[in-house]
C-alpha positions as CSV (number, residue, x, y, z in Angstrom):
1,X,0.0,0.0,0.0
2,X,1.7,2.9,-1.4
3,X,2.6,5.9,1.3
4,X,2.5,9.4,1.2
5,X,3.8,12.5,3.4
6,X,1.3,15.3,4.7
7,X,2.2,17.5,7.4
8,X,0.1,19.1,10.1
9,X,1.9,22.2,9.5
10,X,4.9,21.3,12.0
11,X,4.2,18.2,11.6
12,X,5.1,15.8,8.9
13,X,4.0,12.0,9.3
14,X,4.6,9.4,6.7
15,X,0.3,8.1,6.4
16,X,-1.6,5.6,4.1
17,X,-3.1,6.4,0.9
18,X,-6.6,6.1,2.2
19,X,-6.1,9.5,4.1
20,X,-5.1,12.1,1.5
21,X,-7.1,14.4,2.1
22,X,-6.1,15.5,5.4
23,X,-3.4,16.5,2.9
24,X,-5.3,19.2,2.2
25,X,-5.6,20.8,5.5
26,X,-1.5,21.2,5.7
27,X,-0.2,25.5,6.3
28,X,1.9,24.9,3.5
29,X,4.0,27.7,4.4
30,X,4.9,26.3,7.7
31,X,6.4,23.1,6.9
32,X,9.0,24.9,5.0
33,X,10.4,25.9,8.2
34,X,10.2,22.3,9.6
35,X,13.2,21.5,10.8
36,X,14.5,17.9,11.0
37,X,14.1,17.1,15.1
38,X,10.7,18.0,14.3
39,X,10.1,15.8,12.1
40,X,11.9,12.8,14.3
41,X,9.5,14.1,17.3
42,X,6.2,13.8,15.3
43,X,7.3,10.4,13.5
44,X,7.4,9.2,17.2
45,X,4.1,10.4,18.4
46,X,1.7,10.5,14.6
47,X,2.0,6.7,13.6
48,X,-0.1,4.9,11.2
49,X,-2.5,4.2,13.0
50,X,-2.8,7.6,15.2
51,X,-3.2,9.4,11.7
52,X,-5.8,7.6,10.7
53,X,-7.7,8.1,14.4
54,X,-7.5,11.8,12.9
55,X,-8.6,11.2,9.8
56,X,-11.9,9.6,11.4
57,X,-11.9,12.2,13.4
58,X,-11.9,15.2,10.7
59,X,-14.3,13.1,8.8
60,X,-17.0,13.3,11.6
61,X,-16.4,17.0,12.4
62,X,-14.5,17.3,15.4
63,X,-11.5,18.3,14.1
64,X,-10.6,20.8,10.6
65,X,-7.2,21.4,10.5
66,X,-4.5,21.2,12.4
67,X,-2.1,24.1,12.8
68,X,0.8,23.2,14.9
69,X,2.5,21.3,17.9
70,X,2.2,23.4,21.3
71,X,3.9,21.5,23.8
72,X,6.0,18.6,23.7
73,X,6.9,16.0,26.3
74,X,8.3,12.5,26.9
75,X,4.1,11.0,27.0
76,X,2.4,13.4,24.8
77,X,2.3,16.1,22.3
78,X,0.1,18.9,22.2
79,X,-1.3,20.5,19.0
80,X,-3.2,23.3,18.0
81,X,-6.3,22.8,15.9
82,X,-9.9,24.5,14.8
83,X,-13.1,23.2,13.9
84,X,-16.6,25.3,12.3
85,X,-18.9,25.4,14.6
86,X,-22.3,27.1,13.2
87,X,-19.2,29.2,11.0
88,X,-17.4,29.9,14.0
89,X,-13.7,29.2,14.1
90,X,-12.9,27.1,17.7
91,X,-10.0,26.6,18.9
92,X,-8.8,23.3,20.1
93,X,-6.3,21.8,22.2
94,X,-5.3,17.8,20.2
95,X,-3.7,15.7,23.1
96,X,-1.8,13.0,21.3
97,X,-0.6,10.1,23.6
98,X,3.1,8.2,22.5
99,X,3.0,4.7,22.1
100,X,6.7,4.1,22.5
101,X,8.4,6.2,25.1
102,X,5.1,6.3,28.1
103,X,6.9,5.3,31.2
104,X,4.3,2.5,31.4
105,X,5.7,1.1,35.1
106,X,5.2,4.5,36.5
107,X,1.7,5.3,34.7
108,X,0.2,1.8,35.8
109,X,-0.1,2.9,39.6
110,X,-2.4,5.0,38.8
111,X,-4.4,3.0,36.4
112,X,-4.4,-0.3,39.2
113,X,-7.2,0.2,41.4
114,X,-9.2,2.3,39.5
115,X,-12.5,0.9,39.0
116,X,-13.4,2.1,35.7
117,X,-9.9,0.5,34.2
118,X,-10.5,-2.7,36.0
119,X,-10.3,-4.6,32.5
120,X,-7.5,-3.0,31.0
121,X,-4.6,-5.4,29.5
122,X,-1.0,-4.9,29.5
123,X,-0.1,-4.5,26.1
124,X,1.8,-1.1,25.5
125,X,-1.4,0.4,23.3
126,X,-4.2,-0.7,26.1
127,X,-2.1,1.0,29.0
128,X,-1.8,3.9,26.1
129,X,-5.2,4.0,25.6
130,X,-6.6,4.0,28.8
131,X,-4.1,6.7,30.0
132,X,-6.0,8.9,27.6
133,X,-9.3,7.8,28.3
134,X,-8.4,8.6,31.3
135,X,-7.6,12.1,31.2
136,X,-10.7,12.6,29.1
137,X,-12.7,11.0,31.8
138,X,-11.2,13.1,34.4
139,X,-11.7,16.5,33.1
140,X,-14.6,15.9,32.7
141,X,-16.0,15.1,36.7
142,X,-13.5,17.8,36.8
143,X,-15.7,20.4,34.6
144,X,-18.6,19.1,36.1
145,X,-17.3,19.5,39.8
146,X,-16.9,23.7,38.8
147,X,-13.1,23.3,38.3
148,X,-11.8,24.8,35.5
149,X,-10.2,22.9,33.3
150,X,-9.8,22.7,29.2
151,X,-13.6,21.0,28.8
152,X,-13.1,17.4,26.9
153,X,-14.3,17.2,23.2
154,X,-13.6,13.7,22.3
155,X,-11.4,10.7,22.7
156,X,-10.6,8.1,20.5
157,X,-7.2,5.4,21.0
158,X,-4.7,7.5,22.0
159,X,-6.1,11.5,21.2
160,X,-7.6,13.3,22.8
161,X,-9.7,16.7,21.6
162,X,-10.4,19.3,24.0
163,X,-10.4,23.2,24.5
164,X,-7.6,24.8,23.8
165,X,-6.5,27.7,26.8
166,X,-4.5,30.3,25.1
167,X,-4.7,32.7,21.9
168,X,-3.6,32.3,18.2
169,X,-1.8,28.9,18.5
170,X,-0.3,30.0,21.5
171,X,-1.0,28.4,25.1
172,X,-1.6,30.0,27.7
173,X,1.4,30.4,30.3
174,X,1.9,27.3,33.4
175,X,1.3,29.5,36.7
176,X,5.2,28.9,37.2
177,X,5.8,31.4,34.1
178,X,2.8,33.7,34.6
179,X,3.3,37.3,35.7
180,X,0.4,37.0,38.7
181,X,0.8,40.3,40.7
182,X,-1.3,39.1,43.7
183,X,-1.1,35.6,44.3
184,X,-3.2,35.1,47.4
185,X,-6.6,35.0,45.4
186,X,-4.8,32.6,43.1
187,X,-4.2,30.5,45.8
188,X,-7.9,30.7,47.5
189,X,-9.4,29.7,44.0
190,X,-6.3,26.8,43.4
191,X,-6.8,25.3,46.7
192,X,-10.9,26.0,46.1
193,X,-10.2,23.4,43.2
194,X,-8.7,21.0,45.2
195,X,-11.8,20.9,47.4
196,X,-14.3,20.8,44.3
197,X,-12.2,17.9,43.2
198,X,-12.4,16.2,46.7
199,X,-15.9,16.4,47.3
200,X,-17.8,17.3,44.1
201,X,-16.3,14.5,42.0
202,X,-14.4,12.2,44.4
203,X,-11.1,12.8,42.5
204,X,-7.5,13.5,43.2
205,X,-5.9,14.9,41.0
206,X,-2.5,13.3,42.0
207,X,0.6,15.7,40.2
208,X,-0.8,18.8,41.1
209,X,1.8,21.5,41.0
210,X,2.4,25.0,39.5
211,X,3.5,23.0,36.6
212,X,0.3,21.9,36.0
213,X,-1.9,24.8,36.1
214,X,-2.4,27.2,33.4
215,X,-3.1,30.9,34.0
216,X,-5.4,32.7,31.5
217,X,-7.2,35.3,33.5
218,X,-7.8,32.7,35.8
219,X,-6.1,29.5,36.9
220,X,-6.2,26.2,34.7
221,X,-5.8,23.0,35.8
222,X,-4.3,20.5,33.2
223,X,-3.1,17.3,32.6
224,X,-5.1,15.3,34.9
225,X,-4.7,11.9,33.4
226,X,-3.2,10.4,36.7
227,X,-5.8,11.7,38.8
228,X,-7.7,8.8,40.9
229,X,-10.6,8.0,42.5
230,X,-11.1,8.1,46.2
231,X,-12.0,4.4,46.2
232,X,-7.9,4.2,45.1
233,X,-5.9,2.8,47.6
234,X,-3.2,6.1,47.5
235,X,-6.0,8.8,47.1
236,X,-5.1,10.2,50.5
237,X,-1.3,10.6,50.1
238,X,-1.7,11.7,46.5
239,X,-3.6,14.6,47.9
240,X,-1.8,15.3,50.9
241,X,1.1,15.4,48.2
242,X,-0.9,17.7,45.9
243,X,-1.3,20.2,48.8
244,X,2.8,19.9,49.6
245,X,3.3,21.2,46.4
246,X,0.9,23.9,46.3
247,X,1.4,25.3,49.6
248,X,5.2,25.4,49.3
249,X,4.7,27.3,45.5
250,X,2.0,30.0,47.1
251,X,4.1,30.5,50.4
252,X,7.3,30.9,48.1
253,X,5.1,33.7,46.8
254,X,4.9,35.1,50.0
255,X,1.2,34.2,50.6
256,X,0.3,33.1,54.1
257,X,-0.5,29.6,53.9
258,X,-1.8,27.3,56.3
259,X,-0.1,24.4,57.7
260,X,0.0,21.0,55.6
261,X,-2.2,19.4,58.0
262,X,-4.8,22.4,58.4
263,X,-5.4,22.3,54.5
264,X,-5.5,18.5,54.6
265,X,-8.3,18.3,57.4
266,X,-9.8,21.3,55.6
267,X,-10.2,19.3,52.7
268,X,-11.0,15.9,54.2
269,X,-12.6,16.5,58.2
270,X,-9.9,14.3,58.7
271,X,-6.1,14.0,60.6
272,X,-3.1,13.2,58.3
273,X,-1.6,10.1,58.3
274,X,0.4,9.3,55.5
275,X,0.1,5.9,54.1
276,X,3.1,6.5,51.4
277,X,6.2,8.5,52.9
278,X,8.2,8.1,49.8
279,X,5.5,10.1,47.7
């Protein structure tokens, strides 16, 4: 079956026959500048099959062109995309999920004890798969708790549509780069989040940091695939570990924080006892 290349403006992916016409969405003038590492970097994270989970979706109307890779990392990349909505132009936020470098030992303790994953296999693409359905799932009890996140479009294998936080193709800055001048309401409506989370839709959202909060205007929480259930086993030293980091960023800030265990039995009506130490 003869191949062809088609870039996703940045993004240039080697893709069967069958899908030419995403050709047709390509920024020409952007793959000009494409330089080679690029190239590597998408080959790694657009396989085969992946471009053809975005060909099904662009044929169903989720997706109508992509523009451009936002973030990279060693599980994911992030691309910008629109779709016509009614003839509006919105933007969109493409999550896709690597297949060959997910740290698959570390992401499984997370996945184990999960109810809704009970039947997931071990095969590399499963794990892959479920990571992403994950996320998807999570943001949205997330959106639905009042926390604001980048509200879920779709998933499909390993992508994962959702709104994109940010302007023109360019995302909006993690709280560790924004320019906040007063961080104490920050904080209130961060740890306000956490709370939501806890008791609105029983969810922890386990790697919370400033790393993982956008700021646009307001703050953003993101990449919540590893966030559990309070039925998992580590719920209670994931948060207690969530609050850590949060309450170490803000006071850094010079906001007067309370005390790990204040905001813990805040949270939870309850005492701190760590099950975990190393986390």
């Amino acid at each position: 079956m003869k191949s062809l290349f088609f870039g996703f403006c940045l993004t240039v992916v080697v893709l069967d026959k069958r899908i030419d016409r995403i050709d047709r969405k390509i920024d020409k003038g952007r793959i000009k500048r494409k330089r080679s590492e690029d190239l590597e970097t998408t080959q790694a994270v657009i396989d085969k099959r992946t471009a053809m989970i975005l060909y099904d979706l662009i044929n169903r109307g989720y997706l109508d062109s992509m523009k451009g890779v936002v973030a990279s990392g060693k599980e994911s990349n992030v691309y910008w995309a629109t779709a016509e909505e009614n003839g509006v132009t919105r933007n969109l936020a493409v999550k896709i999920y690597r297949t060959s470098t997910m740290d698959f030992k570390r992401i499984w303790v997370y996945i184990q004890g999960d109810p809704r994953f009970t039947k997931v296999k071990r095969d590399t693409r499963s794990i892959v798969y479920a990571w992403a359905e994950k996320e998807f799932k999570n943001l949205r009890l997330a959106d639905e708790a009042g926390v604001r996140v980048p509200k879920p479009i779709v998933w499909r294998g390993n992508v994962l549509v959702m709104e994109f936080i940010g302007e023109n193709g360019v995302s909006a800055p993690r709280l560790r780069e924004a320019m906040v001048e007063d961080p104490e309401p920050v904080f209130k409506i961060v740890f306000d989040y956490v709370v939501k989370l806890y008791e609105k839709a029983e969810l922890v959202h386990a790697d919370l940091s400033e790393y993982n909060i956008l700021y646009w205007d307001e703050p953003v929480i993101i990449d919540v695939s590893q966030g559990v259930l309070l039925s998992h086993h580590l719920a209670l030293d994931f948060l207690a570990r969530d609050l850590r980091n949060i309450l170490r960023y803000f006071s850094s800030l010079g906001v007067e924080v309370p005390s790990l265990e204040e905001a813990y039995k805040k949270v939870t009506g309850e005492e701190l006892v760590w099950r975990q130490e190393s986390l």
